[in-house]
Backbone bond lengths (Angstrom), bond angles and torsions (degrees), N, CA, C in turn:
res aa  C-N    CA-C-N  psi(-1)  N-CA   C-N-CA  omega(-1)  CA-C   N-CA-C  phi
1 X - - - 1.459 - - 1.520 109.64 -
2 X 1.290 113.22 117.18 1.694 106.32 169.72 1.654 113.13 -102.67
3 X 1.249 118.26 106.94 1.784 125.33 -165.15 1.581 91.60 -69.42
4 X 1.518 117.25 -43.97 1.567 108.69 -160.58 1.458 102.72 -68.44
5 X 1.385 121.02 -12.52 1.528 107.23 -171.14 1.769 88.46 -87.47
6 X 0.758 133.02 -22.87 1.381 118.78 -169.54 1.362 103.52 -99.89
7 X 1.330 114.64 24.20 1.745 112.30 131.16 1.184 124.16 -119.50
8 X 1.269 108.59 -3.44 1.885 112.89 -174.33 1.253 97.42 -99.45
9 X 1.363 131.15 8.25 1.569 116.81 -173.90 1.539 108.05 -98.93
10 X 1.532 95.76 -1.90 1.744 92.71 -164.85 2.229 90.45 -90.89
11 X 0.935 123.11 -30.16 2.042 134.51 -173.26 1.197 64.42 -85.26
12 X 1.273 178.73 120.36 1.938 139.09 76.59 1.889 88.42 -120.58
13 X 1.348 126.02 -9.37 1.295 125.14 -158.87 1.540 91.54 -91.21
14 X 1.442 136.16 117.15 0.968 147.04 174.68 2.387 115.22 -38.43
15 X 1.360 94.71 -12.55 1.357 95.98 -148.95 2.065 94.62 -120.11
16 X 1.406 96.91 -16.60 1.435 119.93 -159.10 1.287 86.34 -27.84
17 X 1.297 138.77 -90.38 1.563 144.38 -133.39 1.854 90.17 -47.25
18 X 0.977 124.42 -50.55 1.649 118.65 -161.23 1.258 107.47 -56.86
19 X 1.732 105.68 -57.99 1.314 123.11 -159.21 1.730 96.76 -54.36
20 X 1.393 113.91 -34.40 1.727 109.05 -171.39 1.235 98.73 -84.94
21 X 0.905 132.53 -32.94 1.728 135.92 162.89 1.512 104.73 -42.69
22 X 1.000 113.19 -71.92 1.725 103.60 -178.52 1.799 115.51 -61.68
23 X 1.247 107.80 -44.63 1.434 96.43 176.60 1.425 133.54 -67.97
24 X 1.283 105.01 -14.83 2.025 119.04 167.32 1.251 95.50 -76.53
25 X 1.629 128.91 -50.64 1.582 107.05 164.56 1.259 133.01 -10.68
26 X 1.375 81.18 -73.55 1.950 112.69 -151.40 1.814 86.27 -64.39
27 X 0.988 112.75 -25.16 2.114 92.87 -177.86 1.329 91.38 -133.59
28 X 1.415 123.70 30.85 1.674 96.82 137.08 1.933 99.76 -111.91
29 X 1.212 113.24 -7.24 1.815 108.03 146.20 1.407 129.40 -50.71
30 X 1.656 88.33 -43.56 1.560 92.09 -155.50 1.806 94.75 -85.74
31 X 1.198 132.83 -32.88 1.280 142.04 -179.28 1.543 113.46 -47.32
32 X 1.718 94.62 -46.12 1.872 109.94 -173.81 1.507 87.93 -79.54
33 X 1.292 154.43 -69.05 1.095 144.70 -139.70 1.658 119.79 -96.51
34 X 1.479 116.16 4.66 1.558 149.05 174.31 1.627 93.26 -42.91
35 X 1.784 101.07 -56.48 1.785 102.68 -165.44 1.397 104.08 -42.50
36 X 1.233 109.17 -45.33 1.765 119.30 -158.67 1.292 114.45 -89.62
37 X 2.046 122.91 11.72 1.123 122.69 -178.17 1.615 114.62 93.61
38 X 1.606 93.08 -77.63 1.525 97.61 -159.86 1.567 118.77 -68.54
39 X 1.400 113.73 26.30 1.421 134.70 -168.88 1.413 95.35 -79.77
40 X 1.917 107.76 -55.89 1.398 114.89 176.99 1.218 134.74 -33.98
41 X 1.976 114.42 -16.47 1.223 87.22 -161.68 1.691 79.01 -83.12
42 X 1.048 146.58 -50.86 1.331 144.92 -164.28 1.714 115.99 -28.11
43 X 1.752 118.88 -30.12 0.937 88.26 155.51 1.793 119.42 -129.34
44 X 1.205 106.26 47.33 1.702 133.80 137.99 1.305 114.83 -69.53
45 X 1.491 129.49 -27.45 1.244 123.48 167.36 1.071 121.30 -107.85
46 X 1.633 147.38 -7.20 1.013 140.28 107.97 1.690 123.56 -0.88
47 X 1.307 114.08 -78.52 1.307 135.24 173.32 1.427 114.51 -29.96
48 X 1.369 111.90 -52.05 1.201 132.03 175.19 2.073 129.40 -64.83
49 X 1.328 87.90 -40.67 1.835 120.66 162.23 1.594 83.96 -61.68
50 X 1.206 114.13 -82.05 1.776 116.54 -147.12 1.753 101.29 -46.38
51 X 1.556 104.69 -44.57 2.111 100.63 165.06 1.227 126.70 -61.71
52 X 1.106 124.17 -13.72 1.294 141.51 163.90 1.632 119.56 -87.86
53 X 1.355 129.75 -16.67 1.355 129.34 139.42 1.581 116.46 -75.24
54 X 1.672 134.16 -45.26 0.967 119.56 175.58 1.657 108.97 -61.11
55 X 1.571 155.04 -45.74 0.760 164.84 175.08 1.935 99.39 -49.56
56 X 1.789 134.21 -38.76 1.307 95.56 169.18 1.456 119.85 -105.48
57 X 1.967 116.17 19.75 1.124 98.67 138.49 1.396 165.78 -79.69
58 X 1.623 79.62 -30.82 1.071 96.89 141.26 1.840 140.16 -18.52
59 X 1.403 90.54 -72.47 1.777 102.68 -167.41 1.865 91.16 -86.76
60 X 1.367 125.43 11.60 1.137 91.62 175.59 1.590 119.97 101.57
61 X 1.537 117.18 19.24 1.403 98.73 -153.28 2.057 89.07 -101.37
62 X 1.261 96.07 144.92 1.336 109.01 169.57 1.428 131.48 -25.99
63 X 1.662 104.28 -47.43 1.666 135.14 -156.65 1.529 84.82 -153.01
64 X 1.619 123.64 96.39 1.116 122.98 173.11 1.704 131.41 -77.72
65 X 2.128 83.33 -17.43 1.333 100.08 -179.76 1.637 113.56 -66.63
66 X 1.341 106.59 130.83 1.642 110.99 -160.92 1.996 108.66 -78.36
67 X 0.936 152.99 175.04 0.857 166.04 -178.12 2.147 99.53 -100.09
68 X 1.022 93.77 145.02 1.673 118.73 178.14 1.549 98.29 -79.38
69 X 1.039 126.00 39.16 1.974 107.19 -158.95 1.589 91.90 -125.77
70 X 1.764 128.08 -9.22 1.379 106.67 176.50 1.746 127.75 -121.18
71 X 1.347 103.26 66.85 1.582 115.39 -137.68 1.723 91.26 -69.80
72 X 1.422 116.05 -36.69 1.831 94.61 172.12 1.511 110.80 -87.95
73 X 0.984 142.38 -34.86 1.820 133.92 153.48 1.441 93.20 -25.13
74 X 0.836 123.95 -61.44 1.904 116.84 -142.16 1.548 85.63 -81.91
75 X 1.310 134.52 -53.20 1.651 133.00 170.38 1.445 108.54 -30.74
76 X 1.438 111.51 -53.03 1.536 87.58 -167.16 1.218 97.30 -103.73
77 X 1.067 141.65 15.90 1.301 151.07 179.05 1.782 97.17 -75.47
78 X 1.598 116.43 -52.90 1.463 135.22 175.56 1.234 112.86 -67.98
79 X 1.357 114.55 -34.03 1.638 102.16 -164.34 1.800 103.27 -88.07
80 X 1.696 102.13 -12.98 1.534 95.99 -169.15 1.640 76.40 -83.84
81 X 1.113 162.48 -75.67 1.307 165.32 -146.38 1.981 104.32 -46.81
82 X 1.176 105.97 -46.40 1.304 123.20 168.29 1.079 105.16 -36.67
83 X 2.000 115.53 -62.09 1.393 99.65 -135.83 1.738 88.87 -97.55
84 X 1.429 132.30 -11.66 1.355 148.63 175.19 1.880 103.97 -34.95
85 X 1.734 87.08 -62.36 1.424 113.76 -167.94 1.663 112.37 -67.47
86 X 1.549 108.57 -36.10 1.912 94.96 166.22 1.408 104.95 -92.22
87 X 0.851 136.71 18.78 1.252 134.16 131.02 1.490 119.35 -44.41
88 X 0.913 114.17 -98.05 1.212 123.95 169.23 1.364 132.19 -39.34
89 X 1.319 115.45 -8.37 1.625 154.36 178.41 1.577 110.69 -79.97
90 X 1.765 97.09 -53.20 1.083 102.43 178.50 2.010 141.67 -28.81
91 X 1.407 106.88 -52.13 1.586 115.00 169.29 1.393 101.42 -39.05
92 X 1.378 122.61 -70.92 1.660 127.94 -164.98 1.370 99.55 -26.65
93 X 1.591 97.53 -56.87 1.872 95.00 -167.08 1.405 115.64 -45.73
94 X 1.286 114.32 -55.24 1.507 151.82 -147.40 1.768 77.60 -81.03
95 X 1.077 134.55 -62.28 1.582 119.78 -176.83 1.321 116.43 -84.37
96 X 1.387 125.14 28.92 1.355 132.70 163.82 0.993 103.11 -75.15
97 X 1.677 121.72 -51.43 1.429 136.58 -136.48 1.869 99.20 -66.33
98 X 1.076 108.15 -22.14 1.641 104.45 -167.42 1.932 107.10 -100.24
99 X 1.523 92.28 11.26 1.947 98.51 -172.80 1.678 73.68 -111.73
100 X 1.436 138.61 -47.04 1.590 130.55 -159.95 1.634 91.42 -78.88
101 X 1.289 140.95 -9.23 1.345 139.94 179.20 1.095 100.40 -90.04
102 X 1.283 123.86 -50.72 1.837 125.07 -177.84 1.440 113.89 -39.80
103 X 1.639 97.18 -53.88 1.612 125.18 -164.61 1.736 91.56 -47.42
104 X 1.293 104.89 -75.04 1.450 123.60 -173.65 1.652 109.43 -40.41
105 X 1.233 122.25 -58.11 1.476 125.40 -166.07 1.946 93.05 -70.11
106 X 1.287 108.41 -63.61 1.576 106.03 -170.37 1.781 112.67 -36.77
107 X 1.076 117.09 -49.55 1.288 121.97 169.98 2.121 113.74 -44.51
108 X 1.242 103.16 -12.05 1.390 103.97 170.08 1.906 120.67 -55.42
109 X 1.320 103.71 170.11 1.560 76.87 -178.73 1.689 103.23 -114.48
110 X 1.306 114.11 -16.52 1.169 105.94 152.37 1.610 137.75 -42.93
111 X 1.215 123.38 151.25 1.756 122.30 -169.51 1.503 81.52 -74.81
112 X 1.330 130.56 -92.83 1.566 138.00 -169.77 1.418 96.47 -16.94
113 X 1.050 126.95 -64.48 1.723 110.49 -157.64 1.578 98.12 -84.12
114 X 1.028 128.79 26.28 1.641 118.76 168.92 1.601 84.04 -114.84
115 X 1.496 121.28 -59.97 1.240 107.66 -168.49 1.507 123.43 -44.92
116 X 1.666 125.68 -27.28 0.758 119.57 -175.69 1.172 131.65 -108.34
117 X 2.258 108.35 6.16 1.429 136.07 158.70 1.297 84.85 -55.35
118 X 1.675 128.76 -85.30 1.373 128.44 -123.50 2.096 104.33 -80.33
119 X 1.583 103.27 -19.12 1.916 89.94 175.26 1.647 91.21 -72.94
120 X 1.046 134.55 -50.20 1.606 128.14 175.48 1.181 104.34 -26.71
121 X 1.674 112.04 -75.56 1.594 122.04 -168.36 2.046 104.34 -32.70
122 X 1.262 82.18 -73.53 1.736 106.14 170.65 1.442 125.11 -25.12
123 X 1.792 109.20 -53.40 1.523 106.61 178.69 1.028 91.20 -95.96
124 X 1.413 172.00 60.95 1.321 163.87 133.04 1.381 104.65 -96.65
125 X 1.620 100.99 -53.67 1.793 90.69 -175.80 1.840 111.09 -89.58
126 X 1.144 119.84 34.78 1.329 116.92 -175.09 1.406 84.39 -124.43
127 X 1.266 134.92 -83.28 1.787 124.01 167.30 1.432 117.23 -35.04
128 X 1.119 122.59 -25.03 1.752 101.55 152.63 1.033 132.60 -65.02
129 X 1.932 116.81 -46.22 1.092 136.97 172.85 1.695 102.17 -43.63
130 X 1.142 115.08 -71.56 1.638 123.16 -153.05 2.131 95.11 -64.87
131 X 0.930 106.78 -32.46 1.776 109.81 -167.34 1.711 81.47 -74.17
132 X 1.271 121.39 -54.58 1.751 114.88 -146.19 1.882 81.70 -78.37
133 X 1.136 147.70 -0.09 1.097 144.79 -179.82 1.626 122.35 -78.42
134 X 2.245 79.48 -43.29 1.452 95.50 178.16 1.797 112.95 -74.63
135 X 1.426 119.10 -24.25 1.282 126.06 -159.32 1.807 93.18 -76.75
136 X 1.032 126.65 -27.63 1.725 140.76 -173.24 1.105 95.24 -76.11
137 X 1.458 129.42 -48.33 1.602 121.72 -175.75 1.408 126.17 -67.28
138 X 1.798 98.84 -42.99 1.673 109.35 171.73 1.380 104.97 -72.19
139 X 1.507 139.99 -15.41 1.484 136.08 -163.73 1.703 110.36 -53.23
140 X 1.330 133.46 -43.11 1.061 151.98 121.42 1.581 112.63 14.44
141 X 1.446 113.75 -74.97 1.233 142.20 -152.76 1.588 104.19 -98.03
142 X 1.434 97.23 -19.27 1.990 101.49 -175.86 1.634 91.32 -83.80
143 X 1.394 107.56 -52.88 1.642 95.81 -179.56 1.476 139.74 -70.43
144 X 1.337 109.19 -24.34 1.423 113.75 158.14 1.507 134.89 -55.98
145 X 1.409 93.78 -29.10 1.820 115.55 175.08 1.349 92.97 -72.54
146 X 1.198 130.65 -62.82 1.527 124.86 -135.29 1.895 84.40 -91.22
147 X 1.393 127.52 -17.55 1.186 124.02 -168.28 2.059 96.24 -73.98
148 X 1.041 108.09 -20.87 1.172 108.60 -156.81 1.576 113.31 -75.85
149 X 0.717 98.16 -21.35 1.842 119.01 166.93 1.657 135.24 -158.05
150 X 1.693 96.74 29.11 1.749 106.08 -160.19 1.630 132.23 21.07
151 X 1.446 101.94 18.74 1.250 93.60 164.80 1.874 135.36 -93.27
152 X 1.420 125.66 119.44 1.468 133.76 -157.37 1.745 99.29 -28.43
153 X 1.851 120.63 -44.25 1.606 112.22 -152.18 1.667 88.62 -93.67
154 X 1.450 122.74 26.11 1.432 112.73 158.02 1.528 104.96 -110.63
155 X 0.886 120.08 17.79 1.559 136.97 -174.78 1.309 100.28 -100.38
156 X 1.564 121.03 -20.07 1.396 100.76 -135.49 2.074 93.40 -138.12
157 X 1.312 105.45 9.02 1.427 138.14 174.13 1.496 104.02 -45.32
158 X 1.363 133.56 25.65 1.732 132.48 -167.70 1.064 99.96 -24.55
159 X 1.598 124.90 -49.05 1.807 108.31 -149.30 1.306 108.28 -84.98
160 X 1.394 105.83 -36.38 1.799 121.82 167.97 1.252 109.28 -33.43
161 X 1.635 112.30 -75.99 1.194 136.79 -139.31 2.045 97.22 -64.61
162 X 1.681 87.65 -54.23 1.434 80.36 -170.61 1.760 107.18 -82.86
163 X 1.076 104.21 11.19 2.057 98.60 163.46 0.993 103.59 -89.53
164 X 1.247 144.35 -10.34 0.918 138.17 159.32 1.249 159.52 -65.00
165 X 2.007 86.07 -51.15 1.523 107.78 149.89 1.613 111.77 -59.66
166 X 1.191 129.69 -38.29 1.600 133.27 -161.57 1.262 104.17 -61.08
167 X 1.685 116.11 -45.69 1.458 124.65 161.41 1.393 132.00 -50.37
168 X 0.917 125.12 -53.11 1.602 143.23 150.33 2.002 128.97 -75.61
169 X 1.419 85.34 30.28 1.328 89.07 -161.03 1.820 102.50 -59.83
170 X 1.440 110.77 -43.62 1.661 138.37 -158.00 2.090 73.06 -42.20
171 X 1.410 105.09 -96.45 1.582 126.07 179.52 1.422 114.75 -21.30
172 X 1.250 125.44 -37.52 1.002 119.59 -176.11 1.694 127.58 -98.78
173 X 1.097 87.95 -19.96 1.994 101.53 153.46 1.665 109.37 -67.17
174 X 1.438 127.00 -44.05 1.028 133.62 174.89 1.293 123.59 -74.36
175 X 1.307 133.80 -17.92 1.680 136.22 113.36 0.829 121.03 -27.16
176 X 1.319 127.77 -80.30 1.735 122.08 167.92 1.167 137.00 -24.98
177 X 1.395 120.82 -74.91 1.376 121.19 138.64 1.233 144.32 -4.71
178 X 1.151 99.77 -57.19 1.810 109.58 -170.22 1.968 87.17 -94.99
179 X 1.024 137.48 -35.04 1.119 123.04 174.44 1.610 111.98 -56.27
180 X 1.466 96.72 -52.58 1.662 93.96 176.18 1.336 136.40 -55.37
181 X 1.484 107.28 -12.37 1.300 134.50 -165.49 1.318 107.73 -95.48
182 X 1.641 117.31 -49.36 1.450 123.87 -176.10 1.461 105.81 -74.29
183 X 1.342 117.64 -11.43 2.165 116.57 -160.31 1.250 65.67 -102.88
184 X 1.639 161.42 -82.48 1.474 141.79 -133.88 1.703 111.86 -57.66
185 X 1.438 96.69 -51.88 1.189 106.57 177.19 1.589 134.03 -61.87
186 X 1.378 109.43 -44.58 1.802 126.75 144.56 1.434 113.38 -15.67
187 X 1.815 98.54 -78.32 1.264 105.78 166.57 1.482 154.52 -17.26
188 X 1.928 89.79 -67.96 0.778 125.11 169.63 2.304 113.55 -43.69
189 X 1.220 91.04 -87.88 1.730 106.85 161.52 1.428 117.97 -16.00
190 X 1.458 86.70 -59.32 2.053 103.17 -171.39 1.613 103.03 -55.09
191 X 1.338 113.08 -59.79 1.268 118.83 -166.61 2.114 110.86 -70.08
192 X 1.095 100.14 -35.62 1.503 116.86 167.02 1.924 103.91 -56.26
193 X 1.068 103.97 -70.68 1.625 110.83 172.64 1.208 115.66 -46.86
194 X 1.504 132.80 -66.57 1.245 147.33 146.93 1.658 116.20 -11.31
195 X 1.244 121.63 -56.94 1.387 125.44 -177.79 1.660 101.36 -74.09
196 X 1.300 117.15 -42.80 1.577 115.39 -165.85 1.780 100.47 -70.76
197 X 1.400 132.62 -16.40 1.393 139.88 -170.52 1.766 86.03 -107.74
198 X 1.221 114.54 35.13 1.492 112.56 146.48 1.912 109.40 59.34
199 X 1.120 109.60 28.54 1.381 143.97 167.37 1.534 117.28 66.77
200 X 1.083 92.34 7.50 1.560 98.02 -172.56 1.808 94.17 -113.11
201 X 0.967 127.85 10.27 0.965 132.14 146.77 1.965 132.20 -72.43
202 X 1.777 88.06 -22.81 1.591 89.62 166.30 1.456 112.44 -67.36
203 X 1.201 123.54 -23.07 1.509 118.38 -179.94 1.833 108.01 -46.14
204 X 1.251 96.24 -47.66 1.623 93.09 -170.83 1.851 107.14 -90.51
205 X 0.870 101.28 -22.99 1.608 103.82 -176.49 1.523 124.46 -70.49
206 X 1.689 120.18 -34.58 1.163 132.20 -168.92 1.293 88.57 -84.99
207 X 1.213 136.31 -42.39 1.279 114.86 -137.57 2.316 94.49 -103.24
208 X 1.415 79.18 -20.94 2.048 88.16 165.14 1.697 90.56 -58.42
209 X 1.108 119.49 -67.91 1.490 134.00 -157.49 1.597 100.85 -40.56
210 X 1.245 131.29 -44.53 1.597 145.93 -143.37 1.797 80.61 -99.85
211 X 1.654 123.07 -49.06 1.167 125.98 -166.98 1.636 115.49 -58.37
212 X 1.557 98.30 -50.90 1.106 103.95 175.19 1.952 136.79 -78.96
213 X 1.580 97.01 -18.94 1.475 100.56 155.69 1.248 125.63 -57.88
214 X 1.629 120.72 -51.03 1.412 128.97 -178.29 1.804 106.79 -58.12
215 X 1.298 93.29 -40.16 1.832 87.75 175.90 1.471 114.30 -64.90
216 X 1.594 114.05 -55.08 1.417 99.61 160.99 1.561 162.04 -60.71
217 X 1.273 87.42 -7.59 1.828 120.02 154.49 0.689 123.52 -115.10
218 X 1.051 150.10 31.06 1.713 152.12 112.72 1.697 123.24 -74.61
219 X 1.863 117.91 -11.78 1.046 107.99 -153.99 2.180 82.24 -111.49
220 X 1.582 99.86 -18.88 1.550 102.49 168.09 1.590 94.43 -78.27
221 X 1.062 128.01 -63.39 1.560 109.40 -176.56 2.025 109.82 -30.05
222 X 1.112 110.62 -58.76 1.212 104.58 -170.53 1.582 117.81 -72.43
223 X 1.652 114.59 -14.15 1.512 86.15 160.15 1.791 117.04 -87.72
224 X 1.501 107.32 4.76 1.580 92.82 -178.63 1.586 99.10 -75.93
225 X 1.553 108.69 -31.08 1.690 114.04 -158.72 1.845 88.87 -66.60
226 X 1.262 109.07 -18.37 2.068 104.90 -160.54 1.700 86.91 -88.43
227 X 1.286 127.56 -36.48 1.811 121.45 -150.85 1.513 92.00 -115.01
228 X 1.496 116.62 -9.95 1.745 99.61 163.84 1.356 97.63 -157.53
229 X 1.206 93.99 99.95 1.781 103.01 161.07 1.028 141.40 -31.85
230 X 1.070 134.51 142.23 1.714 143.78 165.98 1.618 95.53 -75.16
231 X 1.627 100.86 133.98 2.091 85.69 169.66 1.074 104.44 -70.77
232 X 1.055 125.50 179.13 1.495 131.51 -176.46 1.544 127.33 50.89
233 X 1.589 111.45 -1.62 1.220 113.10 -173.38 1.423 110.22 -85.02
234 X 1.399 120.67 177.11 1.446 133.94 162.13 1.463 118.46 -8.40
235 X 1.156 87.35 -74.76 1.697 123.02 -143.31 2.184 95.36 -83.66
236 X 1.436 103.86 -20.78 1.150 117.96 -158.23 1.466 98.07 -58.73
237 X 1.625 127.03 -47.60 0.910 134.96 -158.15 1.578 114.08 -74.96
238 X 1.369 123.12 15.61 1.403 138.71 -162.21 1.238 123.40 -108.42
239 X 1.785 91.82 -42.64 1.491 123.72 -164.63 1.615 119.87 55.49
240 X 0.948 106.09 23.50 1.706 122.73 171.88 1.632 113.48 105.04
241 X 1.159 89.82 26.65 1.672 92.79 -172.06 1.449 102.37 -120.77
242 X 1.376 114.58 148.57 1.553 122.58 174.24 1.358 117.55 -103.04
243 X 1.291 126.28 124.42 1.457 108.98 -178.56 1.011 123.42 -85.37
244 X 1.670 122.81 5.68 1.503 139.83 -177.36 1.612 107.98 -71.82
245 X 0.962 110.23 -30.01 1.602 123.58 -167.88 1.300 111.70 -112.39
246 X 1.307 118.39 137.11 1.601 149.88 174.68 1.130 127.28 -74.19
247 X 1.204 142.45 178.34 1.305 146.92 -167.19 1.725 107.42 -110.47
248 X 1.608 111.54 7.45 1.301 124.85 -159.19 1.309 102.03 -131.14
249 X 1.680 110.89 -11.51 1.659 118.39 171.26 1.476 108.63 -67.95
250 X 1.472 100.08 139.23 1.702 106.33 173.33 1.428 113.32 -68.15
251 X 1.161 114.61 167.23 1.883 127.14 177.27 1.764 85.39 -77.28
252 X 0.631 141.04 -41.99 1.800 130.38 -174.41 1.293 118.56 -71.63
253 X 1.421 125.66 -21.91 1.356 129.57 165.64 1.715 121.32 -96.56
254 X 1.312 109.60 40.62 1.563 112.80 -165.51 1.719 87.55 -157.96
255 X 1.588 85.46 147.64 1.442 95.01 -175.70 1.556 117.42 -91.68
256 X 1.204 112.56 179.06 1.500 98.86 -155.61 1.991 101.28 -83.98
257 X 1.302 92.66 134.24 1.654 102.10 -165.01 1.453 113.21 106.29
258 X 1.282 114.67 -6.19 2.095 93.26 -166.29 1.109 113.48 -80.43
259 X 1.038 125.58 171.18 1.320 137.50 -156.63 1.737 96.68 -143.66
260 X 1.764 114.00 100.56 1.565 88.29 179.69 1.385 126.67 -83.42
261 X 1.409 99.67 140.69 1.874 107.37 167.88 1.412 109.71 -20.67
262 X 1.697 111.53 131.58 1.238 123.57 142.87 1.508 123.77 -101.81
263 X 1.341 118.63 146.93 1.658 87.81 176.25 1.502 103.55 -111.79
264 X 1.332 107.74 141.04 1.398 134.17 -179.43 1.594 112.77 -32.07
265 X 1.583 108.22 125.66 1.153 124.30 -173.45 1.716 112.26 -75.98
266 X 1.403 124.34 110.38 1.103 115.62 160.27 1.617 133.43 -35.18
267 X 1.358 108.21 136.00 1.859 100.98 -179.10 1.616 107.06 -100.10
268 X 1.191 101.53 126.89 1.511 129.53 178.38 1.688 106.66 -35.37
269 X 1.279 114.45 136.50 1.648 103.40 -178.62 1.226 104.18 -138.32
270 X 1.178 113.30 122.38 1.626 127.06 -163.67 1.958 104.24 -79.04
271 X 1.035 104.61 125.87 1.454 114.07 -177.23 1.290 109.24 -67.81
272 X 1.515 110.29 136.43 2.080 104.60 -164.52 1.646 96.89 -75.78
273 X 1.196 101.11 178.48 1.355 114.04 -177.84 1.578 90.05 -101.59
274 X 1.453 87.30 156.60 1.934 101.54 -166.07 1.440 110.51 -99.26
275 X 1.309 104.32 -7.81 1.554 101.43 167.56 1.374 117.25 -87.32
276 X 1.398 120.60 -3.62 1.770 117.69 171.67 1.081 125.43 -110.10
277 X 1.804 112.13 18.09 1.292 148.60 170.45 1.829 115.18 -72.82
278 X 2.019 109.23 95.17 0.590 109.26 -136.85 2.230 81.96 -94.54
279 X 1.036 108.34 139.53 1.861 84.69 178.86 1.255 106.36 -88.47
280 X 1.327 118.92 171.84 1.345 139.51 -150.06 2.194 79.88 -89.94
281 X 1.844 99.92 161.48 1.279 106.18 167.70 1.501 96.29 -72.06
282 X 1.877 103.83 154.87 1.482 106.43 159.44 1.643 112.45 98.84
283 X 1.696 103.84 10.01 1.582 95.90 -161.58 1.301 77.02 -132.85
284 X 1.565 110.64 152.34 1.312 138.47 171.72 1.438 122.15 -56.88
285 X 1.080 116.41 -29.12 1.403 132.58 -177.92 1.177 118.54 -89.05
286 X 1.938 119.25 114.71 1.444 100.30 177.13 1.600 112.18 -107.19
287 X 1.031 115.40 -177.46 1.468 125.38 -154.47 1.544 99.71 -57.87
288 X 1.132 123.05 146.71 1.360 130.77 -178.66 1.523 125.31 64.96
289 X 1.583 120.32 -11.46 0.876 130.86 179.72 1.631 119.24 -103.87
290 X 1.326 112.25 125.68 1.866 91.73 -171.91 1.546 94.20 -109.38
291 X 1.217 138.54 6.55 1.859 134.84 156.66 0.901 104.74 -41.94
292 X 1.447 130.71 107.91 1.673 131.23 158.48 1.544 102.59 -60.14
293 X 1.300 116.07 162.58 1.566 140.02 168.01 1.388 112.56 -101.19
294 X 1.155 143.91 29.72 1.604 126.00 -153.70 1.456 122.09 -55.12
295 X 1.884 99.55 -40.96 1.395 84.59 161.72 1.165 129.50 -150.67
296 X 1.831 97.63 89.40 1.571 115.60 175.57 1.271 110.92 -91.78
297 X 1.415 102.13 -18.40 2.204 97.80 -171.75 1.545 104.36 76.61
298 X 0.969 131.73 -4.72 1.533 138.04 155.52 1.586 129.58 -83.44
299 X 1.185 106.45 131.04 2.101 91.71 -179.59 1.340 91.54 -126.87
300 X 1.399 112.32 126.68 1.269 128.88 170.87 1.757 110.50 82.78
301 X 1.295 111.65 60.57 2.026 114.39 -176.98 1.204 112.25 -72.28
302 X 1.171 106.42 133.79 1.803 111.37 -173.65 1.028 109.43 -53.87
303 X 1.646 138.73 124.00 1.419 125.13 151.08 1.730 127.10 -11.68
304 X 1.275 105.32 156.27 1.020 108.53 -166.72 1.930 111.15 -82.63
305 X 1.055 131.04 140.92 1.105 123.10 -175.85 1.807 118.37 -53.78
306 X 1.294 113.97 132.48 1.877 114.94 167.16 1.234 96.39 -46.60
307 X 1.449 111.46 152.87 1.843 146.50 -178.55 0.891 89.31 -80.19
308 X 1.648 118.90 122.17 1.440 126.21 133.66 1.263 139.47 -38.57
């Protein structure tokens, strides 16, 4: 995993300043217009952009940073990713129900029915805790699946997804991490910067901050999706190798992990022996003999009889 390239890749993109220009837009739109709902879709399409950067690191792309040019692709690109992810969301809810039962019974005035509100309260929010823990670990693993052909029921691959993560577990804690690490710290800056520009400077800063995390975790998602495959994915069929690239490509023009294309060595083919060279019907020539007949009026004359 190289973390520093997945901040230096966003200054190496010939176009960078715009592309971040439009995307601090798109969620300081979508942020102001959130109250009223339809804010969301702004960052539903975000969501959708950010699979579309893991998808060209994936494959290798030069300038992974995507272009602003596919605003309904990237919509439903997000909303199928959306709906993948409460999916998988779902348990939390479903193990709330016994922390909103706790709540209710503890409020009893009896000792027994508090004692047995608050172990409710207790195991409800501890099986949420540990499931919403697990859903952060596979998060990784939800997008690489669903990157692999944007369709929602490759999103939704449980046994896949998390054999996968289990395999790659080491890397993918270290994603985690460093994601969690770079969004505190983001934060952190934005709001520091933000306050010193007399606070109305957080308008543009928080929402850079939110812009630029998602770019940087999506662009580590895509080198795990490039250096460990999804089965069935894209990239799977490669085994970490690009066939775009040569054996004459520099280490600076290859992404981190490639392996350049060789092309497949022909197998040697031994020339038959000419004595088990059977001739075709209809030809003058019989086996072992290379004397043509041209003009016997016979095709194919019996050998000559063994010596007495």
């Amino acid at each position: 995993m190289e973390i520093s390239k997945s901040i230096s890749y966003i200054t190496e993109d010939p176009r960078w300043q715009q592309k971040l220009l439009i995307g601090t837009g798109v969620i300081i739109a979508s942020s102001v217009l959130s109250v009223v709902i339809i804010g969301f879709i702004g960052f539903i399409i975000f969501a959708g952009y950010c699979i579309r950067l893991l998808e060209n690191v994936r494959d290798n792309q030069q300038y992974p940073l995507p272009e602003w040019d596919q605003w309904g692709e990237d919509l439903a690109r997000g909303f199928k990713l959306v709906v993948a992810s409460i999916v998988w969301a779902i348990p939390i809810i479903v193990l709330l129900i016994p922390s909103l039962v706790g709540v209710t019974v503890a409020n009893g005035r009896s000792d027994a029915a508090q004692f047995i509100g608050s172990m409710l309260l207790i195991c409800g929010n501890c099986l949420s805790f540990l499931y919403g823990l697990l859903v952060v670990v596979v998060a990784p693993g939800i997008s690489i699946a669903f990157a692999s052909n944007e369709e929602i029921t490759s999103g939704l691959q449980f046994r896949e997804i998390i054999a996968w993560t289990r395999a790659n577990i080491g890397q993918v804690l270290v994603v985690a991490l460093v994601v969690l690490a770079a969004s505190f710290a983001l934060s952190i800056v934005a709001s520091i910067v933000g306050t010193l520009l007399c606070v109305v400077g957080l308008v543009i800063t928080i929402p850079l901050a939110t812009l630029l995390t998602g770019l940087f975790q999506y662009h580590l998602y895509g080198q795990l999706a490039f250096n460990y495959p999804f089965p069935g994915g894209s990239s799977s069929s490669t085994g970490g190798m690009d066939p775009t690239l040569t054996a004459y490509t520099t280490t600076s023009e290859m992404a981190p992990g490639v392996t350049p294309g060789v092309p497949p060595v022909e197998p040697l083919v031994t020339p038959p022996d000419s004595s088990l060279i059977v001739p075709p019907v209809g030809t003058d020539t019989p086996v072992g003999d290379t004397t043509d007949y041209p003009d016997s009026g016979v095709d194919n004359p019996a050998p000559p009889p063994p010596a007495s």
